[in-house]
N, C-alpha and C positions, 0 to 999 in steps of 0.2 A: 366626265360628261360635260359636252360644254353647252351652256345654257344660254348665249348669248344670242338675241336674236338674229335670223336671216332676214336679209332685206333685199329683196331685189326691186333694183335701179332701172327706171327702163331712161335712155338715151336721150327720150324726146325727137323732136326733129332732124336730122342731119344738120339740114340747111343752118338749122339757128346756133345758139350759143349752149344745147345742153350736153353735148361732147366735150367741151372746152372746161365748162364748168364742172363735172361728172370728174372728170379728171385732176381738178383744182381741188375737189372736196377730198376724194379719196386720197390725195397726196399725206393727208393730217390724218399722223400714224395714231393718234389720240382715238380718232375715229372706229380703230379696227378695237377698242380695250370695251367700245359699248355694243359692240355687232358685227357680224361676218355680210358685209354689202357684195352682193356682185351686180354686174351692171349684165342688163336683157339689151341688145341690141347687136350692131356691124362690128365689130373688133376691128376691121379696116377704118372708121370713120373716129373710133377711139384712137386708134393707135395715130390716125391723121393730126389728132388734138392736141396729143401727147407732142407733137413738135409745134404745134399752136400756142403754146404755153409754155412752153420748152422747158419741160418736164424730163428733161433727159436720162435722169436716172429712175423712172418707172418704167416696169417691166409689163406689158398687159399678158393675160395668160388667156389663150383660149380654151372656152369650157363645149362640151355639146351635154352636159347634165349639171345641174347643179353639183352633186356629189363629187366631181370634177373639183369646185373649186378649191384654192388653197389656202384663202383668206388672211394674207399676210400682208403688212404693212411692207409699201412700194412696189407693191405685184395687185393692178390691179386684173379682176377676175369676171370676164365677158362670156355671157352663155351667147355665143354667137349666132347670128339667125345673119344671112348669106341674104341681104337685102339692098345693096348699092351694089351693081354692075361694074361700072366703070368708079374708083374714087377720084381720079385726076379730072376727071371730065365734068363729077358730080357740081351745080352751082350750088355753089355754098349763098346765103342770104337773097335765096330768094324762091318764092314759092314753087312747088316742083310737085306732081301726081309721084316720081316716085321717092320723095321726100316724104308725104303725106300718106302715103300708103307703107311704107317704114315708120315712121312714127306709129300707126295704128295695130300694125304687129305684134311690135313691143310691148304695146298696152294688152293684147289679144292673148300673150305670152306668158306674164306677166301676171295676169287674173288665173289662167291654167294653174300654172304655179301654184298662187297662195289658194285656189280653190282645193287641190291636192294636196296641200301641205306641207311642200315643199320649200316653200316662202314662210317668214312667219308674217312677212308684212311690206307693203308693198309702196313704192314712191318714186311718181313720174315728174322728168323733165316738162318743160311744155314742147307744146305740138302748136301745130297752125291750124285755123281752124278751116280757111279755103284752101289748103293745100289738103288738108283732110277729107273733106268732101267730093275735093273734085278725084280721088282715087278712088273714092267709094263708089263713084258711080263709073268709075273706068275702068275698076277692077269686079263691078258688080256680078260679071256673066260667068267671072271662074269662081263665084264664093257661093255659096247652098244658103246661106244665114240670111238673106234676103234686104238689108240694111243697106240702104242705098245714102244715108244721111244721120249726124250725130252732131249736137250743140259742142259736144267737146268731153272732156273725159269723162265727167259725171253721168254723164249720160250712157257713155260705154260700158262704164263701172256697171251702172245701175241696170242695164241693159243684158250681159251676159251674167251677172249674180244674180239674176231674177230680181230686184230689189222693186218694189214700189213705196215704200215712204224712206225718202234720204233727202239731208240735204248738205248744202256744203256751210263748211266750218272755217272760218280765216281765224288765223291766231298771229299775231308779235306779242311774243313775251305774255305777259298775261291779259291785254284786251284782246277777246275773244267775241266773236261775232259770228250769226249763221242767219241765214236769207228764207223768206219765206215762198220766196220767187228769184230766179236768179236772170237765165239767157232769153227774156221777152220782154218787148218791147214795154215802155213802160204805160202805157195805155191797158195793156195787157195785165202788165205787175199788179193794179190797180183793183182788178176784175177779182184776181184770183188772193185778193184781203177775205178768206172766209174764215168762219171759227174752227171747222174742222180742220182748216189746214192749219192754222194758225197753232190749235193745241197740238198738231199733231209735232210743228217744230219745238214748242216750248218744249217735251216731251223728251225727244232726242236729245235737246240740250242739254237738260237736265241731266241724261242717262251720258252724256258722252261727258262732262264734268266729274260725274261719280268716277266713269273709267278712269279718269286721270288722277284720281285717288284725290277730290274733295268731296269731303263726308256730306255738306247741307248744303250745295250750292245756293245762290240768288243768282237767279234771271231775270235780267231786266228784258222789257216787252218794252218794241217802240210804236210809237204811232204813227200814222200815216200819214195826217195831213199837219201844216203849220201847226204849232200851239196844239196839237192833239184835235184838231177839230173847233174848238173852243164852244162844247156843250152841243157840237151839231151846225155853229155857225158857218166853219169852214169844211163842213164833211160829216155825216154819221159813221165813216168804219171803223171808227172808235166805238162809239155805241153798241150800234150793232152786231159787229163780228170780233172784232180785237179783246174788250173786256170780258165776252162771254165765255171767250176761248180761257183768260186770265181766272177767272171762276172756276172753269172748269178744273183746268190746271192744280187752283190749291186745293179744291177738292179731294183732290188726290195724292194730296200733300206736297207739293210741289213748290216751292218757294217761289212764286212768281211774281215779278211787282211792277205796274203800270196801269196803264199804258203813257208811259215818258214822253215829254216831250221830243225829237230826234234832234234837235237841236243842242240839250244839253245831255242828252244820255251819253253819251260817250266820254265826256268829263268828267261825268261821273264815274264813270263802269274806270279812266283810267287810274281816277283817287280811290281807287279799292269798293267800292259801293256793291258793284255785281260781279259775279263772274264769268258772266257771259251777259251778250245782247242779242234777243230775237227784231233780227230787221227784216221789212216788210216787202223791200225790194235789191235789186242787186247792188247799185252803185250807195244806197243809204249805208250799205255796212262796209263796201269794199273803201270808197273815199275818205274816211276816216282812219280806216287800217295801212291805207298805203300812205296815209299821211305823214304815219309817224316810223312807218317802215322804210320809206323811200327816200331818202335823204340825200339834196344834191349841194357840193359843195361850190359854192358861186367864187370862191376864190381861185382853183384848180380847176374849175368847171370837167371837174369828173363826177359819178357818182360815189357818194362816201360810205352810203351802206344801199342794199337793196335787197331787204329782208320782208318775210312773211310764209307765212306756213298757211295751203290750203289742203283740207282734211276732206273727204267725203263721209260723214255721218249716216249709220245707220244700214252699213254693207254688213253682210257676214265676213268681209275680208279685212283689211287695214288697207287704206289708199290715202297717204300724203303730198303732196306737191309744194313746188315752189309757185309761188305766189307772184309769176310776172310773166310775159311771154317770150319768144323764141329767142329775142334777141338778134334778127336779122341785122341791123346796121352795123353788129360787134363781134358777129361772126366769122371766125378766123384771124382776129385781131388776139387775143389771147388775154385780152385788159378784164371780162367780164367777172362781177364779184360772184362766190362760190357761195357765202355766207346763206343766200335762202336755202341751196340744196341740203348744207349743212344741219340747217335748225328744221329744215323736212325730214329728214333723215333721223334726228334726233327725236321729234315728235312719232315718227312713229314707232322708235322705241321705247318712248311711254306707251302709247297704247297698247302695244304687247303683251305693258307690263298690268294693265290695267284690266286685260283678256284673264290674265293669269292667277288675276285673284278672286 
């Protein structure tokens, strides 16, 4: 019996760089010893990549079942959904309705799958988010589902899983961060500082730490405004929403500690302090995460790594991502680094393994 988990890959955009990449990760036969991956997308825009990268001794295999695949290293294994018309014609890096409505297939696909069972766990390329939109409203007259608009995958995830309390999860290595708000304006982010939502993230955190198999986590809880507020000087959402939520939290046994300054929690959280940080808005936890993920080499003036794992917390499914988007300026060039799909890939066979205990 083999026990290794299934992963299905969705593609991401055409247009962008997650073909290119999809194909770089799958190369590293290492990959096939921790999981049987196949990729949800065009076989045609795969097999395109596979001479983008010139990958010449991969073999892609087309699946219409999962049970189809072969899961062998140098054969990569595409459940083919028949979503690019023309490929010579397709433009590649740049927004396109049928780019964007491919992209959202895959993701559409992709949730069937792991909602069935057929997946154990699930990990998307990126998509565009106005090439995504603007399909949904182009293709809104042949679709029954009635969704004419989506912030972007989280939202889809949480959308067709029925989910109402999720949020997302950025991981390098071990700082780990999840958002209290994520795709609103920050006028907005601001508003929605309350306690219930507040505990309700510390909460997942917690529980998506356990899965990863640590027994007592620490959460570090950040603050909202400078200096925490400083007693109300600069802000009460400390006061009143953030710390009640922290209350609450150890109430319940929760290892929760704050409310931190934002300033140095992340120095902290990276000299081992916490295991996770609940941050209050989107760019508070992602600018620090890509700080130390995103690394450009000013001598070669290439990128030297472009790592991060985004998770979606709190599905009944597994959904990890890479942690940057489509990569239109490097698509078709075949330079792009594979290393986030990689460590996506890999994170979500921890959670599997964390489902399974």
């Amino acid at each position: 019996m083999n026990n290794k988990p299934i992963v299905g890959i969705t593609m991401g955009d055409p247009a962008g760089n997650g073909p290119e990449i999809t194909v770089k990760a799958l190369s590293h036969a290492s990959l096939y010893d921790r999981c049987r991956p196949i990729v949800v997308g065009d076989a045609k825009m795969i097999e395109q990549a596979v001479g983008f990268v010139g990958a010449s001794d991969i073999v892609i295999h087309r699946c219409e079942k999962v049970s189809d695949a072969l899961f062998t290293p140098g054969t990569i294994d595409v459940l083919h959904l028949d979503l690019i018309a023309d490929v010579t014609s397709f433009p590649i890096g740049k927004v396109s309705i049928e780019g964007g409505n491919a992209a959202f297939q895959c993701v559409r696909k992709v949730i069937e799958l792991a909602l069935a069972g057929e997946v154990d766990a699930t990990c998307t390329n990126a998509l565009n988010k106005e090439a995504l939109n603007k399909a949904l409203e182009h293709y809104h007259g042949e679709r029954s589902d009635g969704y004419t608009h989506f912030d972007g995958h989280t939202e889809i995830y949480a959308t067709y899983t029925h989910t109402k309390k999720y949020t997302m999860m950025l991981a390098h290595h071990d700082l780990r961060v999840v958002h209290v708000s994520t795709h609103v304006s920050l006028r907005e982010a601001c508003d929605r500082v309350k306690k219930a939502r507040v505990l309700e993230v510390i909460e997942i955190a917690d529980k998506a730490c356990r899965d990863m198999g640590i027994a007592n986590p620490k959460v570090a809880v950040a603050g909202l405004n400078p200096h925490c507020g400083e007693n109300g000087l600069f802000g009460t959402e400390e006061i009143e929403e953030i710390q009640p939520a922290i209350e609450a939290a150890k109430a319940k046994g929760i290892q929760a500690v704050g409310p931190i300054p934002p300033d140095s929690v992340f120095s902290e959280a990276l000299g081992g302090w916490y295991d996770i940080v609940v941050c209050m808005y989107h760019d508070q936890g992602h600018i620090p995460l890509k700080t130390v993920g995103f690394v450009f080499d000013r001598e070669k003036q290439t990128w030297k790594a472009v790592e991060g794992v985004n998770v979606t917390l709190g599905l009944p499914i597994i959904r990890t991502s890479v942690d940057h988007g489509t990569g239109f300026a490097l698509a078709g060039k075949g330079t792009s680094n594979e290393l986030s799909l990689v460590n996506a890939i890999d994170y979500a066979i921890l959670m599997t393994k964390g489902r399974q205990m």
